[in-house]
C-alpha positions in Angstrom: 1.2 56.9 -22.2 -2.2 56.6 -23.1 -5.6 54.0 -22.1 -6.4 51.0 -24.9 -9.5 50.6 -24.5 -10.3 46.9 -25.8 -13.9 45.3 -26.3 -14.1 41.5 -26.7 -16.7 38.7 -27.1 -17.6 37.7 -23.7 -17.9 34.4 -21.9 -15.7 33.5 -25.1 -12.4 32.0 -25.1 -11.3 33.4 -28.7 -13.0 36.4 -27.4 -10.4 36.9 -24.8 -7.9 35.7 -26.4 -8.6 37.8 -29.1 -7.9 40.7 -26.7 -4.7 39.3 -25.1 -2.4 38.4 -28.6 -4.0 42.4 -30.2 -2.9 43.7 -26.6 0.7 41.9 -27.2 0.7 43.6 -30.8 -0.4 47.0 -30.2 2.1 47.2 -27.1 4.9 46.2 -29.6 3.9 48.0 -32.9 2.6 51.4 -31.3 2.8 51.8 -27.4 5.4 50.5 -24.9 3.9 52.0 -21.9 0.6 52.4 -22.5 -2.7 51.2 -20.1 -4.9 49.1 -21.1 -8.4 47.9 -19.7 -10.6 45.6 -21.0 -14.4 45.1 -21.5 -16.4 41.9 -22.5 -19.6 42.7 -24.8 -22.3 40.2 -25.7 -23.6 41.0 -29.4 -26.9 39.7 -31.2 -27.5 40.5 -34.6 -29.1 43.7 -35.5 -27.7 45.0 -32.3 -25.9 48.1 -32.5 -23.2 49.1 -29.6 -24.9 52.2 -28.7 -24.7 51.9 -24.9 -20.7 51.1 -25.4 -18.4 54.0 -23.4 -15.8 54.4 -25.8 -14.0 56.2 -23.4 -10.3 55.3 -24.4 -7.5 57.2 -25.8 -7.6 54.9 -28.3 -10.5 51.6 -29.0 -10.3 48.0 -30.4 -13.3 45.4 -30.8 -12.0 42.0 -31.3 -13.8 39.0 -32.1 -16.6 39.9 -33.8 -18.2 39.4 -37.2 -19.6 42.3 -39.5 -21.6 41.2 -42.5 
């Protein structure tokens, strides 16, 4: 059993719901019985996520663009 550390878009319904179906797929593909615990980030362009704990076993960020 491990902690899944998953970021989202915050104050955003795809955000969250982002987070809930990758929680559904990682508990079924990789981890039955793993913890998971969640964490809403707001993101501007140019910003980096350097005050972000990764602190997880493991990390996801869902919902956000890269270009």
């Amino acid at each position: 059993m491990g902690k899944i550390k998953i970021f989202f878009h915050n104050n955003c319904f795809d955000g969250l719901s982002s987070a809930a179906v990758f929680s559904i797929f990682y508990r079924g593909a990789f981890c039955h019985d793993c913890e998971f615990e969640y964490e809403g980030l707001a993101h501007r362009a140019g910003q980096l996520f350097l005050n972000v704990r990764f602190d997880g076993d493991e990390n996801a960020i869902v919902d956000f663009k890269y270009s």
